[in-house]
C-alpha positions in Angstrom: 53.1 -20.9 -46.7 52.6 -17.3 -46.0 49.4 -17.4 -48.0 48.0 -20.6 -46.1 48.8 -18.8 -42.7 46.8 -15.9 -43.7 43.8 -17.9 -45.0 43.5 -19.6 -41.4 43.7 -16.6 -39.5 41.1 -15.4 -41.5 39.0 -18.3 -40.6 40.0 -18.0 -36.9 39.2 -14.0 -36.8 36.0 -13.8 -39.2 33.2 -14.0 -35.9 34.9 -11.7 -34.5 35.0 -9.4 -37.3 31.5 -10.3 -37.8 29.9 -9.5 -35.0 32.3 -6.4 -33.9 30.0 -3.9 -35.7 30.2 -0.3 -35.0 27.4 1.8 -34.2 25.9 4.3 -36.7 28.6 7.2 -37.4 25.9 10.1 -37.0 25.3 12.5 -39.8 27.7 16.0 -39.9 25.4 19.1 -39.1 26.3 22.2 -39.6 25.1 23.9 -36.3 26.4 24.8 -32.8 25.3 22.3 -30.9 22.3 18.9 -31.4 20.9 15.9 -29.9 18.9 13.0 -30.7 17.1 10.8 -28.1 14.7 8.1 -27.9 11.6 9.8 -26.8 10.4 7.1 -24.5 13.5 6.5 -22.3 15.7 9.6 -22.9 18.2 7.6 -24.9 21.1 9.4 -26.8 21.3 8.1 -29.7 23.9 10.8 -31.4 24.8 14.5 -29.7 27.1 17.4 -30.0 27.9 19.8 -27.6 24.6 19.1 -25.9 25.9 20.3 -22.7 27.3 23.4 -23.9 25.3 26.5 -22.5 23.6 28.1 -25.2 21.0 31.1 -25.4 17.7 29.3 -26.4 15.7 32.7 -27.7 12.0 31.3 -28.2 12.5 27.5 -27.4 12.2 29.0 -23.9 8.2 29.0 -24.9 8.3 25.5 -24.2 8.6 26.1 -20.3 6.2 29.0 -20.4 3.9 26.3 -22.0 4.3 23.6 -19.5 3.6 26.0 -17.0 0.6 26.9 -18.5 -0.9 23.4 -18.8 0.7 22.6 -15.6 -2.2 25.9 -14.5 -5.0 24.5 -16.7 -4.3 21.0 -14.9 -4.8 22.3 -11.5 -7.6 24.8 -12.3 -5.5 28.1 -11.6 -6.6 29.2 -14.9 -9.8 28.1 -17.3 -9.3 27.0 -21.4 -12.0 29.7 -22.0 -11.0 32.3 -19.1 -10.2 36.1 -20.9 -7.4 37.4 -20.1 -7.2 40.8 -19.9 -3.8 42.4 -22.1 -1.5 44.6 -19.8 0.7 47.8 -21.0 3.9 45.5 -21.1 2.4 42.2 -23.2 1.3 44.8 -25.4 4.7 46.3 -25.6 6.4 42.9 -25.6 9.3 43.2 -28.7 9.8 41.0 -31.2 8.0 37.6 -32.4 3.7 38.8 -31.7 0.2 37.5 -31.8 -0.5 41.3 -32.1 -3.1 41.5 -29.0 -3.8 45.0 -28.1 -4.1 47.1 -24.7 -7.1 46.7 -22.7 -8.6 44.1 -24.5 -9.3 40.4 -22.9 -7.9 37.2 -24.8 -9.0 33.9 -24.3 -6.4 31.7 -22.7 -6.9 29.3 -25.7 -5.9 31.4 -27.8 -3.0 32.9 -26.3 -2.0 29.4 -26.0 -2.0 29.4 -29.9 -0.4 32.4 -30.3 2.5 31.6 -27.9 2.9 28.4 -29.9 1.7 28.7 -33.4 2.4 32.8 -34.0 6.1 32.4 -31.7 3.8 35.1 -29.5 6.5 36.9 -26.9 2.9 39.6 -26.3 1.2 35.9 -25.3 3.6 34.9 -23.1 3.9 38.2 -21.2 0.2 38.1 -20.6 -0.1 34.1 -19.7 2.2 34.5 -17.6 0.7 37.4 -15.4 -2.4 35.4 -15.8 -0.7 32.4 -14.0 1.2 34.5 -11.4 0.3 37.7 -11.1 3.6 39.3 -13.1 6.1 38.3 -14.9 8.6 38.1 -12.3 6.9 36.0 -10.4 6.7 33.9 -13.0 10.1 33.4 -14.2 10.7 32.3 -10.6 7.7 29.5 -11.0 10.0 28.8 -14.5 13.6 28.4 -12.9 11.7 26.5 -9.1 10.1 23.9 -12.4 13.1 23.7 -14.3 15.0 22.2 -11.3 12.2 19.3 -10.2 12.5 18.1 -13.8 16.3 18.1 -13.7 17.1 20.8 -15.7 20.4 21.8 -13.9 22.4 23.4 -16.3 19.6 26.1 -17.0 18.6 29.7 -16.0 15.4 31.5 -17.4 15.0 35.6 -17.3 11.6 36.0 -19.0 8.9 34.2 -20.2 9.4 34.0 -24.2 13.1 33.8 -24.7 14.4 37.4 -24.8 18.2 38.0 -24.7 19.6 38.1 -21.6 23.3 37.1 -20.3 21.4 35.0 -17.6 18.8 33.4 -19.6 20.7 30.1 -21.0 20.0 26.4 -21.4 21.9 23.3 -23.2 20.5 20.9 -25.6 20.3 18.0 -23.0 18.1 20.4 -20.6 15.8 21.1 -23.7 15.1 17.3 -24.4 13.9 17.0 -20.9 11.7 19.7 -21.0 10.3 18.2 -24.6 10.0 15.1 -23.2 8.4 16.4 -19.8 5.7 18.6 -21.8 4.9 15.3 -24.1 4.9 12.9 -21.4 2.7 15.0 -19.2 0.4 16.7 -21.0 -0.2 14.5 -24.1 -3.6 15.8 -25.0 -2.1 19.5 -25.2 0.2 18.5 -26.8 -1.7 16.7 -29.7 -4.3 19.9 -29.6 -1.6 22.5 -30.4 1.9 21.8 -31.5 1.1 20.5 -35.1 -1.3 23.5 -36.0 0.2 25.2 -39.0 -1.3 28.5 -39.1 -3.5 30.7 -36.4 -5.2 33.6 -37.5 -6.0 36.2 -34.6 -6.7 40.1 -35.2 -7.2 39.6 -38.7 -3.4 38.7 -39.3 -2.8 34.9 -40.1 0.8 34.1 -39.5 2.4 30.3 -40.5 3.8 28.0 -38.0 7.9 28.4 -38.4 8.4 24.6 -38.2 9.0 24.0 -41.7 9.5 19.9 -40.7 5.2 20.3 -40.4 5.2 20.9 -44.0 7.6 18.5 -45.0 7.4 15.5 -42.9 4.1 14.0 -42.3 5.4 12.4 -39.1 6.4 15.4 -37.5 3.7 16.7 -34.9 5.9 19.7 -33.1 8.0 21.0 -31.8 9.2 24.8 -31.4 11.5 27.2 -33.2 14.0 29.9 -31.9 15.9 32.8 -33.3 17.8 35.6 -32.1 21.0 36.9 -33.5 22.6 35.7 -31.1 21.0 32.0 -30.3 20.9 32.0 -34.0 18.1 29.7 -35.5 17.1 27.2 -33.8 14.7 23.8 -33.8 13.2 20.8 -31.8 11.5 18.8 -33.7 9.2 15.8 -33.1 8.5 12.7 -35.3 6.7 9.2 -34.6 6.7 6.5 -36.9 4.4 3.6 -36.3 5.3 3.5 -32.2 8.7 5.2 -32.5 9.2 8.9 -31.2 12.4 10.5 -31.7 13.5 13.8 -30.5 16.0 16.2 -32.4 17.3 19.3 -30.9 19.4 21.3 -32.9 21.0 24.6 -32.2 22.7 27.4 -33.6 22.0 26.7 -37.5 22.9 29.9 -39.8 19.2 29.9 -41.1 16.1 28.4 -41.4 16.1 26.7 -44.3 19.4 25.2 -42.3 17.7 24.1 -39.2 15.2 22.3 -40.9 17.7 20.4 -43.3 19.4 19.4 -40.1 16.9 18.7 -37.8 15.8 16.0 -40.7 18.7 14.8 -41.4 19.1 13.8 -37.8 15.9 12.2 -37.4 16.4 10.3 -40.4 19.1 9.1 -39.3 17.5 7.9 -36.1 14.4 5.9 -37.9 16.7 4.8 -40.3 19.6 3.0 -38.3 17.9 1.8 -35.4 15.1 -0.5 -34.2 12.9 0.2 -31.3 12.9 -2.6 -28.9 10.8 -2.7 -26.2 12.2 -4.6 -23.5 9.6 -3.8 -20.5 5.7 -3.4 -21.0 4.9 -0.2 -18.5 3.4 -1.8 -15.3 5.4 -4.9 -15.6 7.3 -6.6 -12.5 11.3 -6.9 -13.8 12.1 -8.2 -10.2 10.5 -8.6 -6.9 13.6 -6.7 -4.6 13.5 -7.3 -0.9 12.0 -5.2 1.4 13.4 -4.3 5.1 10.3 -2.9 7.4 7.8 -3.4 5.0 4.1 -4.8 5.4 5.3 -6.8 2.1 8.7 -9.1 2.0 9.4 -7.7 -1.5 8.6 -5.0 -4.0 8.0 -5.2 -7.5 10.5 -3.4 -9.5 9.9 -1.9 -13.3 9.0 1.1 -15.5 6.2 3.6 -15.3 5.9 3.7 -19.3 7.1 1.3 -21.8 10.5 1.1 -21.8 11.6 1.1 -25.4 15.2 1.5 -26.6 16.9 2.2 -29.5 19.4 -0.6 -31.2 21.5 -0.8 -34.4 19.4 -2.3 -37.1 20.0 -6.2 -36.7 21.5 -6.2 -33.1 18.4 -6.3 -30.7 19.1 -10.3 -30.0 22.8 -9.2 -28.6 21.0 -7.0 -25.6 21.3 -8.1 -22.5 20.4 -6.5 -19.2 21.3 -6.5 -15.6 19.0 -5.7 -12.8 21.4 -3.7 -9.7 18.9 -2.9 -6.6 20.4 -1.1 -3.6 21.9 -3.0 -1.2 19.4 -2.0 1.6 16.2 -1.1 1.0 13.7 -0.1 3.9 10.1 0.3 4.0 8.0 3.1 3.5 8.4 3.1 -0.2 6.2 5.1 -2.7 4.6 4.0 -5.9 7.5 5.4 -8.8 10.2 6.1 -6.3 13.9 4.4 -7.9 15.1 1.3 -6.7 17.4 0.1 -8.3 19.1 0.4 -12.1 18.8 -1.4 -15.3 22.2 -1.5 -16.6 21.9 -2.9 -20.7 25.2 -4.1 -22.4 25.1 -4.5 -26.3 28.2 -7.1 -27.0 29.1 -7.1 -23.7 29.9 -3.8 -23.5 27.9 -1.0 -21.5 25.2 0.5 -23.5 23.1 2.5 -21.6 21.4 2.4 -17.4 18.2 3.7 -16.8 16.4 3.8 -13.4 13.9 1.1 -12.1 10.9 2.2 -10.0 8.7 0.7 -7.3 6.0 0.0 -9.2 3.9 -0.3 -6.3 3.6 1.1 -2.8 5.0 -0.7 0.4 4.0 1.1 3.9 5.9 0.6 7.0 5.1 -3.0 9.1 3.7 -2.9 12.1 6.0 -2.4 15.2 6.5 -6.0 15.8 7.7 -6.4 12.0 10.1 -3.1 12.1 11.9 -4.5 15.3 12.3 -8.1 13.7 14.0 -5.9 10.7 16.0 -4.0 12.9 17.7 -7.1 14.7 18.3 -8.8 11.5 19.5 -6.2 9.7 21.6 -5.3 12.9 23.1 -9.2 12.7 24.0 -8.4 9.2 
């Protein structure tokens, strides 16, 4: 009897069991502190201590760089301009390109040297380039590193020196890495997956090992210092995918780039990309109080792609939540409302929804029909 009553509680409890899968148990890694996103919507997909305040030693070259296309961009500086090489780039300690004192460099290939040599000398003289000194610089850095959202960071110098006031976290670094990518795609294509530059007769090797042993990794940086300890962000697409690993604190550098492929393995291998938006596309039409349109199209900017457990894209579902009120003018990308995505019924993930077009204010009549009506509500 016993048996029987077993068998049919089997039967009644085997959908549940079968469709109550877990998600991926992320891989152990042996460093301080790691993440893993989706690169298109800034999804975690696994983390660690990736708010934890660490010293980022040369991954702070990735702000120094935005910075620097963020000057090519606006025409402060030229791809071909020479810089000329101060006392104190040519003193700069540490990691070097090796320029020399009183000598011009071309911006291009300081750019190399801060990126493919680890340059702190090409940072030091970029950066007076851009603003005149250094200090002024690091102010640009820290005023830059709060629009993008960086809040739990504080920058001291321009290529990652120690200092007890130059810190970041893991979660600050993916948004920078996904910031440079996202804005300044054709830099980075151009730079971050050159493996060797040879300037003043010395030709050093790129420090990403992953660029030698993964052929779908196209950046990112490295970092060490004794006490960041060595350090890694690393880039991969495969077919439309992009994954971003940040690992930090490994013991050495073989170690960090074990890790950093062990986590994006990981990613490609345990998740599918669904794309549930095309960029541009309207998710909703959410009404408009004041406006010279009724409504406004909601959506996403870019694609908006996320990351599932293999096999479990048909069980995502997603809920559109606009604010309650929303009055006219609104700009073109300003956030409207939220995509909240449930996987089994159970929250997976929100993500903002923009105005994917611009609505200006009515004319007078139309604001004071607004006002009454919104007034009798």
């Amino acid at each position: 009897m016993r048996k029987l009553f077993s068998f049919f509680l089997l039967l009644i409890l085997f959908p549940l069991l079968a469709t109550a899968q877990p998600l991926p148990t992320p891989p152990a890694l042996a460093v301080k502190s790691w993440l893993l996103i989706e690169a298109s919507s800034g999804q975690e997909l696994a983390s660690q201590a990736a708010d934890e305040r660490l010293e980022p030693a040369s991954l702070t070259k990735l702000m120094t760089a935005y910075l620097t296309f963020a000057a090519l961009k606006q025409g402060a500086i030229k791809i071909d301009e020479a810089v000329p090489v101060s006392e104190k780039a040519w003193r700069a300690q540490g990691s070097r390109m090796f320029i020399r004192v009183n000598t011009q460099v071309k911006v291009d290939d300081l750019i190399k040297g801060m990126i493919v040599q680890s340059g702190n000398d090409a940072c030091v003289a970029l950066s007076e380039a851009i603003a005149g000194s250094e200090d002024n610089f690091v102010q640009m850095m820290n005023h830059e590193a709060q629009r993008l959202g960086m809040k739990a960071s504080s920058f001291r110098n321009a290529a990652g020196m120690p200092d007890p006031q130059h810190y970041t976290t893991a979660r600050d670094l993916a948004t920078l890495t996904s910031a440079l990518i996202r804005d300044f795609p054709a830099e980075y294509a151009k730079y971050y997956s050159i493996k060797e530059f040879r300037y003043n007769n010395i030709t050093q090797l790129n420090r990403n090992r992953l660029l030698w042993l993964d052929p779908s990794v196209d950046g990112v940086k490295t970092g060490h210092t004794d006490g960041a300890g060595y350090c890694l962000i690393s880039s991969a697409k495969r077919g439309p995918r992009r994954l971003l690993s940040i690992v930090l604190g490994a013991a050495s550098d073989n170690v960090r780039a074990q890790e950093s492929l062990k986590l994006l393995n990981h990613g490609f291998q345990f998740y599918d990309a669904v794309q549930l938006y095309s960029k541009g596309q309207a998710v909703s039409h959410i009404k408009v109080w004041k406006g010279s349109e009724k409504t406004v199209k909601a959506g996403f900017i870019h694609d908006f792609v996320l990351a599932v457990p293999k096999g479990l894209a048909p069980r995502i579902k997603t809920e559109l939540v606009s604010k309650q009120v929303l009055i006219a003018p609104i700009a073109t990308g300003q956030v409207i409302g939220t995509m909240k995505v449930s996987l089994d019924d159970k929250p997976y993930g929100e993500y903002p929804v923009v105005a994917i077009e611009a609505v200006p204010l009515a004319g007078i009549v139309g604001r004071m029909i607004d006002s009454v009506r919104l007034w009798l509500n």
